[in-house]
N, C-alpha and C positions, 0 to 999 in steps of 0.2 A: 452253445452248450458244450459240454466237456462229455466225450465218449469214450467208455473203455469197453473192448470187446477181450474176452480172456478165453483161450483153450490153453488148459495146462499140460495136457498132454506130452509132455518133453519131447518125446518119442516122435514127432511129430513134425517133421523139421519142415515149417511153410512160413512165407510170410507175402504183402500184397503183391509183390512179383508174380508168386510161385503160379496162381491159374492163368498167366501170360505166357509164363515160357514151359511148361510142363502140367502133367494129367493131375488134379487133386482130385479129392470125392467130395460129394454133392454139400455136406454141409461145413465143411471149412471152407470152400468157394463161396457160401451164401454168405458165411463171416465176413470175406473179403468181397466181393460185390456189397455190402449191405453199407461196410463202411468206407469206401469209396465213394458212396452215394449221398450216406452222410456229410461228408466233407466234400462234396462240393455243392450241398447245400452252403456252406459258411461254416460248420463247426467245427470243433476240435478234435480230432477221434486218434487214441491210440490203442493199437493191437497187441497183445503180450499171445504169446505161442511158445512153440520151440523153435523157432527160429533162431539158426548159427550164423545169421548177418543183422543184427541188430544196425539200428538206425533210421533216418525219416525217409520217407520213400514214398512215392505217389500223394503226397500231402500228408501220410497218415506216418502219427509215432510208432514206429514197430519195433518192441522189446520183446528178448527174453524174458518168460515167466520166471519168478522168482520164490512164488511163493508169496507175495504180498506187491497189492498197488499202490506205488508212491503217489503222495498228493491227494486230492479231493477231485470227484467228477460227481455229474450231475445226473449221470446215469452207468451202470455196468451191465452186459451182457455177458454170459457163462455158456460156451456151448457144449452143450451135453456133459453136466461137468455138475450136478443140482446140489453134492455133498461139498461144493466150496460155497454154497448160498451161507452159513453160519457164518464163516470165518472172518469174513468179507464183510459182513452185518455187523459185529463187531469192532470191527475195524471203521467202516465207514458209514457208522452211527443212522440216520435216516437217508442214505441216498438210494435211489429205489433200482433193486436189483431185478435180474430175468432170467432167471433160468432156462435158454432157450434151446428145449430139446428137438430132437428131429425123429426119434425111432419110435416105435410102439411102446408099451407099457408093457414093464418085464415084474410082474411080482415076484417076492421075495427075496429083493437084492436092499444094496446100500442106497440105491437112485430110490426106493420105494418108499425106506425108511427117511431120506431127504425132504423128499417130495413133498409126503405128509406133514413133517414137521414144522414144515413153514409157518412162522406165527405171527413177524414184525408186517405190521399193516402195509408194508413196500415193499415187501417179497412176495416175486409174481413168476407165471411161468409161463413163455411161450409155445405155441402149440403153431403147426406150421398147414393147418386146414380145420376147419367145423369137423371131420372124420376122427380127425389127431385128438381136438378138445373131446371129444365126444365118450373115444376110448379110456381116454386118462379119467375122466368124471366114473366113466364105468366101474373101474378099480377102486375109487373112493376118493382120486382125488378131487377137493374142492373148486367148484366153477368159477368161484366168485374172483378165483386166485389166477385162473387161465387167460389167457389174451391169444389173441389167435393172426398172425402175420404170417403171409403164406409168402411163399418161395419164388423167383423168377429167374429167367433164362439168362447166362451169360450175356455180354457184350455185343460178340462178334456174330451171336444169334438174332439180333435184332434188325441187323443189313441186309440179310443175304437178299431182298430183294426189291426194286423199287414200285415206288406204287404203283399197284395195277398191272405191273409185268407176270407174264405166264409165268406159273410155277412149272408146272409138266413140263414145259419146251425144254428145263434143267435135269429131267426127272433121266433115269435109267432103269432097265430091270434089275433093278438090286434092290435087296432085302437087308435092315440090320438091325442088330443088337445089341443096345450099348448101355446096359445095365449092369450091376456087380451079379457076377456068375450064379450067385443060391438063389435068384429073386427067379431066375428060368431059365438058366440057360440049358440045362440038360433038357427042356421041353423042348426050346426053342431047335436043336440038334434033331430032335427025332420026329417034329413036325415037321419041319423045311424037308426030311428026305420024303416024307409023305408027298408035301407040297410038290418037289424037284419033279418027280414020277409024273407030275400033272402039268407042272408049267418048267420045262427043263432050260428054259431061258433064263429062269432068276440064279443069281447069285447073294448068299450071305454073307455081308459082312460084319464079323463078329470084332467090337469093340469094349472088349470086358478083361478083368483082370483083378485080383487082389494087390497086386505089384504097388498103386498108390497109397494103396496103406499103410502106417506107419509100423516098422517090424515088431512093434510086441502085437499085432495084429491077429490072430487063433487063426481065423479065413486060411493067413497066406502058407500055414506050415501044413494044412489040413489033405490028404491022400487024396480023397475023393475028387478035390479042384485038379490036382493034377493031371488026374486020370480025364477028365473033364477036357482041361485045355490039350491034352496030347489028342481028344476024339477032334473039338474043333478043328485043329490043325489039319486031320488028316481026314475029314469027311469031302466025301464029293461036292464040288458048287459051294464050298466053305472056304473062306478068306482069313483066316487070325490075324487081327493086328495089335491086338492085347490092348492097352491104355493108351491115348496118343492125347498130343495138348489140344486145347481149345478151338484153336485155329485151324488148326487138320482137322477133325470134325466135325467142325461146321461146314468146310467146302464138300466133306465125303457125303453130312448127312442131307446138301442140298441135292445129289445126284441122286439120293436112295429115294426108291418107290413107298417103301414099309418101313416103319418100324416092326419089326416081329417080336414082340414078345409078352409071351404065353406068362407072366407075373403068375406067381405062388406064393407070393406073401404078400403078407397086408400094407399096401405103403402108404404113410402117412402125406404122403408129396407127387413126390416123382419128377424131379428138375428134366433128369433124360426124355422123358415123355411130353414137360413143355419146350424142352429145347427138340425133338424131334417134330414137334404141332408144326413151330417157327418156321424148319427149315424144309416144312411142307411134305412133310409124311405122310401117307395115311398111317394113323397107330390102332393095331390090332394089339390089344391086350384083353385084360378081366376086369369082373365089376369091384376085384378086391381090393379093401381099405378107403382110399380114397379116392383113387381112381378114376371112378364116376363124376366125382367132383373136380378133378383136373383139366378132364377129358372136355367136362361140359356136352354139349351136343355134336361135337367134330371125333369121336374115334367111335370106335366098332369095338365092346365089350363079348368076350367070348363067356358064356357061361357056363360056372363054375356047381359043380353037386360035391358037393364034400368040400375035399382037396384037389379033387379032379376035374380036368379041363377037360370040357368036351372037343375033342382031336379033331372029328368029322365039322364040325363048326367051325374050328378056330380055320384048318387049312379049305375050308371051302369061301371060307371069306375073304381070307388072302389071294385065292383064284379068282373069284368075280373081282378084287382090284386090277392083279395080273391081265384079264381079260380086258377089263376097261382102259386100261392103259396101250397096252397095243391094239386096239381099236380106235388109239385117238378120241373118245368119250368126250366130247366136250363137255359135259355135266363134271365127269371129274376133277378137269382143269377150273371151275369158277368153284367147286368144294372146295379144293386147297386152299386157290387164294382168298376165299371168305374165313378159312382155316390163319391161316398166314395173319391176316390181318388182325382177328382178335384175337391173337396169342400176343402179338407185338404191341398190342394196344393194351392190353392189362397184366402181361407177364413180365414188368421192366423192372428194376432195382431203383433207379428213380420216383415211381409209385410206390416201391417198398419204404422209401428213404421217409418219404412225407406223411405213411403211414405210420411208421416208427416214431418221429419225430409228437405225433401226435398223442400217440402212447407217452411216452414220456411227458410232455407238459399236461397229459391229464389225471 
């Protein structure tokens, strides 16, 4: 089959290299894993972005967005992008498109009026968990029109460890957090000093940053994040290393104890939190969005009354891991690696590949 995946976004400058040698965010990486995976099923996949190095690359056609896609495919995927489903419909009379978003439902925007209007019997929208469809249906969007293909963990996540090898023996007292900064990091900063006062062994490393974003991005020009990353910097037992590639990552988030973080919005995914599952974390977060569904039965949900985390919870859960870890727990160690394992077992872009593929021929 013939696949086109389109972010128009100009601003945007990535292409199937870019999560190889540099930090992306979680749903242009799902682009590029999704169609990598495609194509080495057998198919044809070309990717249009803002990409300033146009050309074939890892098997995949990666152009410049133009504004229109030459030729005939047999499927198109839009990421976060719903108000180009018309134009494209249009254009390419019944090939069956996907609007495949990744955020919550934001009423009374253009994505809302898009959303809704879909009317050609092949205009469909992805949704990236049962929590995501759920939300969208809430609003008024149509079920019937949602498909739901969830997310998976980078590449170099899927190694870090071989079968049946102790996680812990890798583990360190360190703690991190590698989310985009309004999902908690200001939580995460004034738990960890709670936490520090109780277990002054841990370190945080904090892996966050607006910086991958493409600069018409609001996030990056915003006071508040500054002030933010100037506290990270200069808090005690805090590490800043702002966005780092794929690769570095995965070896830091194999040494880290915890995932820390206190989540404040509702995420319809969360890649960070399977690719921390993988790299054998415990993940202490909340039961919000979907979370719950991510998480499955391997993390520690802090509960949440309002918008507020309860504090005394979140950092006393992080202490009983603390403890068990420098006690050596052998309970601990066979939790991760039953952890480890099915994260690697059904968080793969390969699984994504075949599910996609299915979608489309049906």
């Amino acid at each position: 089959m013939k696949i086109a995946f389109v972010n128009p976004n100009l601003a945007h400058d990535y292409d199937v290299d870019t999560p190889f040698e540099a930090p992306l965010p979680g749903s242009e990486s799902a682009q590029v894993y999704l169609a990598l995976a495609l194509a080495a099923r057998g198919h044809a996949v070309a990717m249009y972005t803002g990409t300033t190095r146009p050309g074939p690359r890892r098997g995949i056609a990666q152009e410049r967005w133009t504004g229109s896609l030459p030729g005939t495919y047999d499927a198109i995927f839009l990421t976060s992008a719903a108000d180009h489903v018309a134009p494209l419909r249009a254009a390419h009379g019944d090939t069956p498109i996907w609007a495949w978003q990744h955020n919550v439902f934001v009423p009374g925007t253009e994505e809302e009026t898009a959303l809704k209007a879909l009317s050609h019997p092949r205009d469909r929208i992805v949704c990236v968990s049962g929590w995501h469809k759920a939300n969208y249906v809430a609003y008024g969007v149509d079920r019937d029109r949602i498909d739901v293909l969830r997310n998976a963990i980078g590449p170099r996540f899927e190694t870090l460890y071989r079968p049946g090898e102790s996680v812990m023996a890798h583990k360190k007292s360190r703690a991190a957090f590698t989310s985009v900064p309004y999902k908690g990091l200001k939580q995460a900063l004034a738990f960890f000093k709670t936490l520090r006062a109780k277990r002054p062994e841990l370190v945080l490393d904090v892996f966050s940053s607006f910086d991958f974003y493409p600069p018409n991005n609001l996030f990056r020009h915003q006071t508040s994040w500054m002030l933010l990353a100037t506290e990270a910097k200069t808090s005690p037992g805090v590490v800043y290393h702002g966005n780092v590639p794929q690769a570095r990552l995965a070896e830091a988030m194999k040494t880290a104890l915890l995932l820390f973080y206190p989540n404040v919005a509702s995420e319809t995914s969360s890649i960070a939190v399977m690719e921390a599952m993988a790299a054998g974390c415990v993940v202490i977060t909340t039961a919000l969005g979907a979370l719950p569904e991510t998480v499955g039965e391997h993390g520690i949900l802090a509960p949440v009354v309002g918008s507020n985390i309860d504090p005394d919870a979140y950092v006393n859960a992080a202490c009983a891991i603390a403890e068990a870890f420098v006690a050596n727990n052998p309970a601990l160690d066979a939790r991760l690696r039953k952890q480890v394992d099915w994260v690697t077992a059904n968080y793969r872009w390969d699984i994504r590949a075949a599910e996609c593929e299915a979608l489309i021929k049906g």
